[in-house]
Every structure is written in structure tokens, then in C-alpha cells.
C-alpha positions, 0 to 999 in steps of 0.5 A, a space after each residue: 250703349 248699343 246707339 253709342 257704338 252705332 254713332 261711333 260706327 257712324 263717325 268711323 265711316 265718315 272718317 273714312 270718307 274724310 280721308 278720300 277728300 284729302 284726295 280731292 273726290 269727296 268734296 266734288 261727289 258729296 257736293 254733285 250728289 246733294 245738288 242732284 238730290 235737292 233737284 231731284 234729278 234723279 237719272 243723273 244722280 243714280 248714275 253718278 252715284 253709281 259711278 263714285 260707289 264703283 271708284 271706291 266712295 262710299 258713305 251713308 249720305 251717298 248711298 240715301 241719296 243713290 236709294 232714293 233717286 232708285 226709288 224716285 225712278 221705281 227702281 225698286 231692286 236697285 234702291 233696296 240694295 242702297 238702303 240696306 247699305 245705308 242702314 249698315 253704316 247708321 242702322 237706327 235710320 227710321 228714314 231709311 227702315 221705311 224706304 226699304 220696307 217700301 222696296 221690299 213690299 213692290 218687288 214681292 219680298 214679303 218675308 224681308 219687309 216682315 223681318 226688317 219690320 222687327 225692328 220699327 219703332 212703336 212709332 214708324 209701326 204706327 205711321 206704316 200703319 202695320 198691324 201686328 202678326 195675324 193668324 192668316 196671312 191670305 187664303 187662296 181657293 182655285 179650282 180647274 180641269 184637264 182637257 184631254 184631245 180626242 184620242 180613244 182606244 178599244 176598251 175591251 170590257 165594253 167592247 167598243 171605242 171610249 176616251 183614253 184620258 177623260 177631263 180632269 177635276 181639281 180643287 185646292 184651298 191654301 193658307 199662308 201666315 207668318 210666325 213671329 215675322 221670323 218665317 212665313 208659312 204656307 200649306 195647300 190641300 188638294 184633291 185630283 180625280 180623274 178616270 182613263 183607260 188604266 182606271 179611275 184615280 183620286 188623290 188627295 195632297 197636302 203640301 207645306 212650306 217655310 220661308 225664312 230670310 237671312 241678312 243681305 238678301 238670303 232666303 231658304 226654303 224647306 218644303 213637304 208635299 205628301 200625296 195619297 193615290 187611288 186607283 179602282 181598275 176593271 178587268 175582265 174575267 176569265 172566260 165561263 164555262 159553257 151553260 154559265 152566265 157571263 161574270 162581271 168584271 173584277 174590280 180592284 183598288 191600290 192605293 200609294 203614297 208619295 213623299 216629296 221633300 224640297 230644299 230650295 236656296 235664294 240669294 238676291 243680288 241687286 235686279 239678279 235673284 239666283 237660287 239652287 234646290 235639290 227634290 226627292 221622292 219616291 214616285 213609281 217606285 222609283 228613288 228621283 233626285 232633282 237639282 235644280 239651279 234658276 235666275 230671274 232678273 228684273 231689267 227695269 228694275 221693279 216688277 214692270 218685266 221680269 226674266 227667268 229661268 230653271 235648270 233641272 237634272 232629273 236623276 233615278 235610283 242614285 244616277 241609274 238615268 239622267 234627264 234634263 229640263 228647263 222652264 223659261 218665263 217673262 212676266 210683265 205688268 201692264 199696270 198696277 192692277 195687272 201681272 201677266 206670266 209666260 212660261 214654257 217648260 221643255 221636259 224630258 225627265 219622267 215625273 218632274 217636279 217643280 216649284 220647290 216640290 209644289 208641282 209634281 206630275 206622278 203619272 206614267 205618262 211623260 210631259 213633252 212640253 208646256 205653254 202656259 200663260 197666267 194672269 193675275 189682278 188686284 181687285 182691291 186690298 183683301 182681294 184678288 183673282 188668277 187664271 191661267 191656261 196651259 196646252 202640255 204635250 204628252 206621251 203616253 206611257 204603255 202604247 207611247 202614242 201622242 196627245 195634249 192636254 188643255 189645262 184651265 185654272 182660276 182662283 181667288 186670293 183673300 187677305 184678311 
């Protein structure tokens, strides 16, 4: 019953477009666009293609053949939108189901491509060669420092000048699965120790989040990331009474937790991704809301370049203050093997968060800005490697004197 009602859909479209060539085009577009395709001239065929979708025509073996010229030129964006419109008009094409799975997979949107899987034929599952749902997706392990400049102060328990900020330690292990090819999951332990003037700090992290798609291009994604501070401080005691010896200094621990919560919301729109999200937390005491509102695009039409930016308002206890940032990146690819990634983020919120409560700087001192560049390569199909390097500006939050950090990442990705 059901592939009736989908060869009736189809016969409606086609009806449809049978109409139009009463008018004189459907003939000529049909006629121009299958000479185009058999030979295969892609360039002319997609605008061509595109040109007769803008003017009102459109039916199923126009937009295969608008998807495939796209595909043909790596225009992968492009050729998703064409394939999933086809699949629209005759949704049981195992030919346009693999165009598109291939569409979602180079341009990074793995969560589609396991949804749109859902529906393979045992047979189109074993010719993608695509095995069933795994336990682990990937497992990702990096590890890095913070390098502060030379700024010292005059520590009164020692009484001569010693490091303001010392290097920071960081490690992180990350699992990432999908459940039932509905949802993917990732969760991330950390560990951040690091000594200053104000103490010696350690902290543990855990983070999780989901990612589920919807139809036509919609994504949403909760996350939660839970932080457990340590802070063992010195100070002096009291001066001793004549006679007595000198006490020691008192040593004493605090400890905090920190909750974030994260709800971000994407839409991809053919080269264009937009995305809204809002954050809270409770760092410092204080309640923060963040809304943010981002948009990448893909000019090429495949992941060879692409351009984005995020917009945040950074609010404290219900409005009391507001803060904006924004984070402006480009991320090429030189070859297959090779993504590179240039970011900067100008700041003047207090304890920003980013990447949908992934990234959270908790400390008192304010970020000012960041330059960072990232670089990731494909050893092979189960592995990969990244660094990257970041130089931040800070200001200090007691004595607001200025200073930088040099910060150096590098991980390993394993997919089983």
C-alpha cells in the first residue's frame, strides 16, 4: 500500500510538470537538461538546472540530474539539497538515497547520513558496506599547556618575586556513539590543574552532549558540562609574639561546582548553516545567560573553504550587565588529508562560554582576545591527528595588569 501511494505521488508530479509543457518549457528544459547530463557537462547543467527550478519547474528527473551535475563538481551542499528534493518526489530511489548519504558524509554531517541510513535496503546497506550500529563511534585523547609570559609579582610568603600564573596541565579523553542511528552522543572527561598567586587549582569536567537531526536540514543539540574546582590557598599568619617561633603558613581548601547547561539549534540551508543557542551557568556566584546566534557558509560548495561566525550577548543575574562577543573563523583544506582552521575571538564578557557549553573559562581573569589556528590530518580510516595553537589576551582580575597566554593542544582520534 505504501509504494502505491508513493507511484501515485510520483504520477501527480509528473502530472504536474505535464502541465508546464503545455505552456511550451518542459519539453525544452527536459530535453536541454538530459542532453546536458548524457554529456556531462555538469557546469552548464547546474545552472541551467538552477535557473528552470527559480522560474517555477520542477520534477524529480530534474532535480537527479541539477544533484548530480552538483556532485559531479563537489558541490556537495548544493547536491544534498537536489537529492533530498528528488527523494521527495520518489522516496524509494536506492540511487538517490546513496547520492545523498555520500553528500551528507564529505561535508561533515554525520548525524544526517546515519538518520537517512535508516531507511537502506538490506541490499544498498551491503554494497555502501555499512556495518551496524557500534558501541564507540570514535575515541579522541589530547592533552596540552598553558603558557603564561613573564609577568611576576612579590609574594609575600616567600618574600621575593615568583610567577603570577604558572603553565597550565590538561588532559581530556572523549567517547562519541550513536543510538539506534536516531541520535549521536558525545561525552568528554577533563582534568586542568594549574598553580598562581591566588593558589593551586585542580579541576575535574565532565561533559556530555546529543545531537539529533530532524527532516529538511534541522539539528538540535542539548548539552551538560559539570565542573569540580579545587583551590588549596596560603596565607600568612598573624605575626608571633615576641620569644616565639615563626608559625607556618595556613593552608586552606575550597571547593565549587559549576553547571552548565546548553541548547543549541541548526538549520542547514543549501552552502548556509544558521544556528541559535542560549547557555546558562552559575560561575562565580553569579547566574550567566548566554544567547548566541552563528552562520557558516560553504562558497565552494564542499568543505575545500568555509566561513563563519558567532554572535554572543553575555548577560549576569537576569540582565544586571551586558557583554558581547564574537568569534570569527575560515577553515580551509588544502587536500583531502589536510583541514586547517583560523579563529579569532573578540571578548568582553566575563567567563564566556562557547561551543554549545563546551569551552568554559571560569577564572577571574578576563579573556580580551584569541588567535588561534588549528590544524587536523587523516592518517588513515581509524586514525587521525590535531593541534593547535592559541595566543589569548588577558587581563588580570584583582590588580587588572595585562598578560598572555600561549596555548598548545595536540590530540589523537581513533575510530574503531
Amino acid at each position: 500500500m505504501r509504494q502505491f501511494f508513493k507511484q501515485v505521488g510520483l504520477s501527480i508530479a509528473l502530472l504536474n510538470v505535464l502541465v508546464i509543457s503545455a505552456q511550451g518549457t518542459f519539453v525544452e528544459i527536459d530535453t536541454k537538461t538530459y542532453n546536458l547530463y548524457m554529456a556531462k557537462e555538469w557546469k552548464q547543467l547546474l545552472n541551467y538546472g538552477h535557473r528552470a527550478i527559480k522560474e517555477g519547474t520542477d520534477y524529480y528527473y530534474l532535480r537527479t540530474r541539477v544533484g548530480i551535475a552538483a556532485y559531479e563538481l563537489k558541490k556537495y551542499y548544493v547536491a544534498s539539497r537536489h537529492f533530498a528534493k528528488a527523494l521527495r518526489f520518489n522516496e524509494g530511489d536506492e540511487v538517490m538515497q546513496e547520492y545523498l548519504y555520500y553528500s551528507y558524509t564529505f561535508t561533515n554531517r554525520f548525524e544526517e547520513a546515519n538518520k537517512l541510513s535508516k531507511q537502506f535496503s538490506a541490499i544498498l546497506l551491503e554494497k555502501l558496506k555499512l556495518k551496524p550500529i557500534r558501541p564507540i563511534d570514535f575515541i579522541v585523547i589530547e592533552g596540552g599547556t598553558k603558557l603564561p609570559d613573564k609577568s611576576t609579582y612579590q609574594s609575600a610568603i616567600t618574600g621575593s618575586n615568583t610567577n603570577s600564573v604558572n603553565p597550565a596541565v590538561y588532559t581530556q579523553i572523549g567517547v562519541g556513539h550513536s543510538i539506534k542511528k536516531r541520535l549521536s552522543v558525545f561525552h568528554a572527561l577533563t582534568y586542568f590543574g594549574q598553580s598562581s598567586y591566588t593558589g593551586d587549582l585542580t579541576q575535574g569536567q565532565y561533559y556530555v552532549k546529543a545531537s539529533i537531526p530532524f527532516k529538511n536540514g534541522w539539528q538540535i543539540s542539548p548539552a551538560v558540562h559539570y565542573l569540580h574546582q579545587r583551590i588549596i590557598t596560603e596565607t600568612l599568619p598573624p605575626p608571633p609574639l615576641p620569644g616565639m617561633p615563626r608559625l607556618k603558613p595556613i593552608s586552606t581548601t575550597s571547593t565549587s561546582n559549576i553547571f552548565v547547561g546548553a541548547l543549541s539549534l541548526r538549520k542547514q540551508f543549501g552552502i548556509w548553516n544558521f544556528g541559535l543557542s542560549n547557555t546558562v551557568s552559575n560561575m562565580l556566584s553569579k547566574n550567566l545567560l548566554l544567547h548566541g546566534a552563528s552562520a557558516s557558509c560553504a562558497p565552494l560548495g564542499n568543505n575545500k573553504m568555509l566561513l563563519g561566525g558567532t554572535y554572543f550577548l553575555h548577560t549576569t543575574d537576569a540582565y544586571v550587565s551586558v557583554a558581547q562577543s564574537f568569534i570569527g573563523s575560515l577553515q580551509v583544506q588544502p587536500f583531502s588529508r589536510l583541514q586547517i582552521t583560523f579563529s579569532y575571538l573578540n571578548n568582553t564578557a566575563q567567563n564566556i562560554v562557547e561551543e554549545n557549553g563546551y569551552l568554559v573559562n571560569n577564572a577571574f581573569d578576563l579573556t580580551n582576545w584569541r588567535a588561534a589556528i588549528l590544524a587536523s590530518y587523516q592518517l588513515s580510516s581509524k586514525w587521525s591527528v590535531y593541534a593547535t595553537g592559541q595566543l589569548e589576551d588577558k587581563t588580570e582580575g584583582i590588580s587588572f595588569y595585562n598578560y598572555q597566554y600561549t596555548i598548545l593542544v595536540a590530540g589523537i582520534k581513533i575510530t574503531p
